[in-house]
C-alpha positions as CSV (number, residue, x, y, z in Angstrom):
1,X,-4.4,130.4,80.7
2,X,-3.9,130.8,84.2
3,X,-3.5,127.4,86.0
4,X,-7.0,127.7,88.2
5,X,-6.3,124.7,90.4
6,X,-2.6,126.5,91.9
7,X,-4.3,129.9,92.2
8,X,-6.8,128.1,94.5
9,X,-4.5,126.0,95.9
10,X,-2.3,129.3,96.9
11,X,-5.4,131.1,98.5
12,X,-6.8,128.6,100.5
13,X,-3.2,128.2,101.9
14,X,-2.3,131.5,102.7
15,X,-5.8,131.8,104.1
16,X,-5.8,129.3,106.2
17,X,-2.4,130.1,107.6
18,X,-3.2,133.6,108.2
19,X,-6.5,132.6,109.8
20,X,-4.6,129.9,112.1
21,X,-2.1,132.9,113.3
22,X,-4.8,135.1,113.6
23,X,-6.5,132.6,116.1
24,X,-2.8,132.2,118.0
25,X,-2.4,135.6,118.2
26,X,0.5,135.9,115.9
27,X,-0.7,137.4,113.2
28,X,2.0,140.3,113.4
29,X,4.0,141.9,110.5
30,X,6.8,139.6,109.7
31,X,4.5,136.3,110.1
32,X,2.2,137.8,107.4
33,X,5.5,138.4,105.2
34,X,6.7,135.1,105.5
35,X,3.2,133.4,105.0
36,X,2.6,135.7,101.4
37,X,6.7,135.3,100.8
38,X,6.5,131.6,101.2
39,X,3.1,130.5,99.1
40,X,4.0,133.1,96.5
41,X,7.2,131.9,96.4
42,X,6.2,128.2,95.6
43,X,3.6,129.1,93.1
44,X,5.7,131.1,91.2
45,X,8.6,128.6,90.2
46,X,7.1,126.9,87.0
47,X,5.7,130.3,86.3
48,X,7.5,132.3,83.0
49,X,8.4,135.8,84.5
50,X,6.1,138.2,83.7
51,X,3.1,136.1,82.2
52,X,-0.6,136.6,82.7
53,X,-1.0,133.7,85.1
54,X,1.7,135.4,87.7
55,X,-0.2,138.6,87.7
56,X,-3.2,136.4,88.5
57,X,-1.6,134.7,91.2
58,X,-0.7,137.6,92.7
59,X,-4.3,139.3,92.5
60,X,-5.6,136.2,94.2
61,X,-2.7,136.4,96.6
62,X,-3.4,140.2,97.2
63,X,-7.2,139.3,97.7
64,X,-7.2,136.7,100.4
65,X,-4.9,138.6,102.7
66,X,-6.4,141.9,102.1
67,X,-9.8,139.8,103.0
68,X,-8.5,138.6,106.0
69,X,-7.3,141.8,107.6
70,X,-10.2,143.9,106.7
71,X,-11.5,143.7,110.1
72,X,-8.6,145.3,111.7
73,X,-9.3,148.4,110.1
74,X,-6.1,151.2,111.0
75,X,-4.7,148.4,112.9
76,X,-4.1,147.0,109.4
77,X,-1.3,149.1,107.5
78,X,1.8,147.4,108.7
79,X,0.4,143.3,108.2
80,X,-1.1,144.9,104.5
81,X,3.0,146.3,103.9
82,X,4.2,143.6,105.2
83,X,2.3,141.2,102.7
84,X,3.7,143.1,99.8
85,X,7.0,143.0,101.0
86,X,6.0,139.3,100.8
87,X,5.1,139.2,97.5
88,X,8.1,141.0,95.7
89,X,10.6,138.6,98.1
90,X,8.8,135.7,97.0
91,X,8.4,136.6,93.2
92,X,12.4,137.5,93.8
93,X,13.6,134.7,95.8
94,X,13.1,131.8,92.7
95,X,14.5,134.4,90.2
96,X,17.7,135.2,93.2
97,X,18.5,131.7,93.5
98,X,18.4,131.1,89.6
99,X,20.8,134.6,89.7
100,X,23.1,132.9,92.3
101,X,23.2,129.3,90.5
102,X,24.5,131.0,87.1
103,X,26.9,133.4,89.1
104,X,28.6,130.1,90.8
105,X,28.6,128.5,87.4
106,X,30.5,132.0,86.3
107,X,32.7,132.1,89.2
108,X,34.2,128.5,88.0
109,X,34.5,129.7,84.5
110,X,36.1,132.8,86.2
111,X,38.6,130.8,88.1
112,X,39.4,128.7,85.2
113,X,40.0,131.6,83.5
114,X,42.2,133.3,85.6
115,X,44.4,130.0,85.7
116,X,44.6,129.8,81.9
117,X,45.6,133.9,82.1
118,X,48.5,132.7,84.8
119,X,49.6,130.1,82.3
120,X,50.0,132.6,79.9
121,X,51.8,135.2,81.1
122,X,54.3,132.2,82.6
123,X,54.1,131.3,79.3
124,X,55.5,134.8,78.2
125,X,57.6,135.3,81.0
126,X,59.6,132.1,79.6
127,X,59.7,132.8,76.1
128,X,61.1,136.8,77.3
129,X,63.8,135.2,79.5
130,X,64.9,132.8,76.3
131,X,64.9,135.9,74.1
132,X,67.1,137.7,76.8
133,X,69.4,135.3,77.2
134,X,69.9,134.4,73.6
135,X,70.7,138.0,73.2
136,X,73.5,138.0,75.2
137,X,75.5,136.1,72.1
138,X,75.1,139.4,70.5
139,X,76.7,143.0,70.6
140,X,76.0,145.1,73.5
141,X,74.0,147.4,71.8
142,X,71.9,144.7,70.8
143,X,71.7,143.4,74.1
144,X,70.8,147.3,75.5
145,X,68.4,146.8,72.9
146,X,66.6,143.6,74.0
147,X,66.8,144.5,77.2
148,X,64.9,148.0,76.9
149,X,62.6,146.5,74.8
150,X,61.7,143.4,77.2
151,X,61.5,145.7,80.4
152,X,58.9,148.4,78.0
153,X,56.5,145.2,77.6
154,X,56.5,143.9,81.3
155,X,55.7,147.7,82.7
156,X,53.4,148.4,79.8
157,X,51.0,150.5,81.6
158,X,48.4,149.7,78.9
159,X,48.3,146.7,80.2
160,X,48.0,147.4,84.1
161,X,45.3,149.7,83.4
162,X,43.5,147.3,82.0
163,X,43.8,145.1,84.9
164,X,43.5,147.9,87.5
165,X,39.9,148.8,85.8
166,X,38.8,145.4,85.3
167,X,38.9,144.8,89.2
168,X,37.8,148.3,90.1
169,X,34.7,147.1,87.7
170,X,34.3,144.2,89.4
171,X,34.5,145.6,92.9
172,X,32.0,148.0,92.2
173,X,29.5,145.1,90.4
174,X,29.9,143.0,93.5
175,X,28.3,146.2,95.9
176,X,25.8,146.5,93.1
177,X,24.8,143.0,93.7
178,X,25.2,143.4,97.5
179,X,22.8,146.1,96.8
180,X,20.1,144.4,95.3
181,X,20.1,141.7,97.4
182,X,19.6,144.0,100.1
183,X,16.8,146.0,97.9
184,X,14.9,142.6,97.3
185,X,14.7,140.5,100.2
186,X,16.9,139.8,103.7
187,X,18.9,137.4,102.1
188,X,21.8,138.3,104.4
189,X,24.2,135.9,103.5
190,X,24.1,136.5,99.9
191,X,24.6,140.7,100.8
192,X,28.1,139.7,102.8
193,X,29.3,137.4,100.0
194,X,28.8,139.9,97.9
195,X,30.3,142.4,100.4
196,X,33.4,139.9,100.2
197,X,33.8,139.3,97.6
198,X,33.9,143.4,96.3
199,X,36.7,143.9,98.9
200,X,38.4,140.8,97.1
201,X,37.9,143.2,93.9
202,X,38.7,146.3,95.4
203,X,42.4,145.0,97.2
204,X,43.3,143.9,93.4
205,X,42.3,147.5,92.3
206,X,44.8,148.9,94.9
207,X,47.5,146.4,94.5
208,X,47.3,147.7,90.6
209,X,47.2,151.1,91.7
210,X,50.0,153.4,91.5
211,X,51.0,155.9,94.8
212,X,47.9,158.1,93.9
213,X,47.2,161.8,95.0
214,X,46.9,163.0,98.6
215,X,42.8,163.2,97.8
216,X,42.4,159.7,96.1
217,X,43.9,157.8,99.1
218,X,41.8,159.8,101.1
219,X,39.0,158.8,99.2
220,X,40.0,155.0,99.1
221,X,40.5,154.9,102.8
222,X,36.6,156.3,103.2
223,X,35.5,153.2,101.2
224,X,37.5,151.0,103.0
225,X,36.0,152.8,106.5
226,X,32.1,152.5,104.9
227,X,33.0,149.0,104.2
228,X,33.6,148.0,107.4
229,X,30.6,149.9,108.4
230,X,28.3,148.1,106.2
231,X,30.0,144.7,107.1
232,X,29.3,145.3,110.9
233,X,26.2,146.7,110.7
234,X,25.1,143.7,108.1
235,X,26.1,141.1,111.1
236,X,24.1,142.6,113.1
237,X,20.9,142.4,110.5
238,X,20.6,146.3,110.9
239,X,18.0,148.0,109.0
240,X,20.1,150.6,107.5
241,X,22.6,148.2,105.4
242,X,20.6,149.2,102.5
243,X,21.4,153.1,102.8
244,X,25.1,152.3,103.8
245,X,25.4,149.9,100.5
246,X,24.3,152.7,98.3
247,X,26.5,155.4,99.8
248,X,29.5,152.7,99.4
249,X,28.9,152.2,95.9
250,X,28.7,155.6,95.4
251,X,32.2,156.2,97.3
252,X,33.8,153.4,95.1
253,X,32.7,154.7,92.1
254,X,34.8,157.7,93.0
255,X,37.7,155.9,95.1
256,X,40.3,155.6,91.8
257,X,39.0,158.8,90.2
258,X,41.7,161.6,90.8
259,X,40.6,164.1,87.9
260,X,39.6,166.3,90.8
261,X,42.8,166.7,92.2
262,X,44.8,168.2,89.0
């Protein structure tokens, strides 16, 4: 059942900090969003996602503000979207910071990872030098043998594929990210690590990359140009960072593809 002491807890906060910037004369767009983002925000972070009691919460919510602004009739339809951009950043912002907690917990794991895979192919490295050289004691055939055979597995291109797509994959998750961070909130800070951390992802992909066709570097060089786009119009908390983010995902998704050019 939903908890009736919170929802009125909620409403007779949100009214009576609506009323008080009403009174100062500040009751403009972004103060009603960060009233509504700010109580709905606190009421929802015991609250299981998608349960009866938060779609009470944000009927009460919806009902005090819309009761507050009635009299300003027209005047009205920028403070009533503004409150349910509110809402969605404050039902977001508990579920985002639970998102970003787990992906720091992965990023560890990530790095641990990534020195256990170093290890390894040290590891390998190693124990292909000691074959090499133990081959020398034999005939040279055997020894062209070996070393054909060694220089095969280091420039296996199974295996830089596999590493080339993983960070292409990667790059293109991070913009994802980017972009719903963007789509859900002005959580700027979060967008550009994100944005970072995809050109991290994306430099590995072309490291990885063999010389590619006249079109694919023409098409990695537009990502590269959006990218700094995005990035400079982020610091400047422009609006249209969320359009830019999806055009650049779109780019990158296409960046490595040269199917079109044969």
């Amino acid at each position: 059942m939903p908890n009736t002491i919170q929802q009125d807890h909620i409403k007779e906060k949100i009214e009576s900090d609506l009323q008080k910037a009403k009174q100062e004369g500040q009751l403009r767009a972004d103060r009603v969003r960060e009233i509504v983002r700010s109580a709905v925000s606190e009421a929802t972070k015991e609250v299981k996602t998608g349960s009866s009691e938060i779609r009470s919460i944000i009927k009460e919510v919806a009902s005090t503000v819309f009761h507050v602004l009635q009299d300003r009739g027209k005047n009205a339809k920028e403070e009533v979207t503004a409150s349910i951009e509110g809402v969605i950043d404050g039902i977001s912002q508990v579920r985002r910071d639970s998102i970003v907690k787990t992906e720091t917990e992965i990023k560890k794991l990530q790095a641990q990872v990534n020195d256990s895979e170093t290890e390894l192919h040290q590891d390998i490295d190693q124990a292909l030098t000691e074959i090499e050289t133990t081959g020398q004691q034999g005939s040279s055939d055997l020894k062209v043998a070996i070393e054909s055979a060694i220089n095969n597995l280091k420039e296996s291109e199974e295996g830089v594929m596999l590493q080339k797509r993983y960070a292409q994959l990667q790059a293109q998750l991070s913009i994802l990210k980017a972009n719903l961070a963007a789509r859900y909130g002005d959580r700027f800070e979060e967008i550009q690590q994100h944005l970072d951390d995809s050109k991290a992802w994306y430099e590995n992909a072309r490291q990885s990359q063999p010389e590619g066709t006249t079109l694919v570097q023409q098409k990695q060089t537009e990502v590269e140009q959006k990218m700094g786009e995005a990035g400079s119009a982020l610091a400047r908390r422009e609006k249209r960072v969320k359009a830019m983010l999806r055009d650049l995902l779109h780019s990158m998704t296409h960046a490595f593809d040269d199917r079109s050019s044969k």
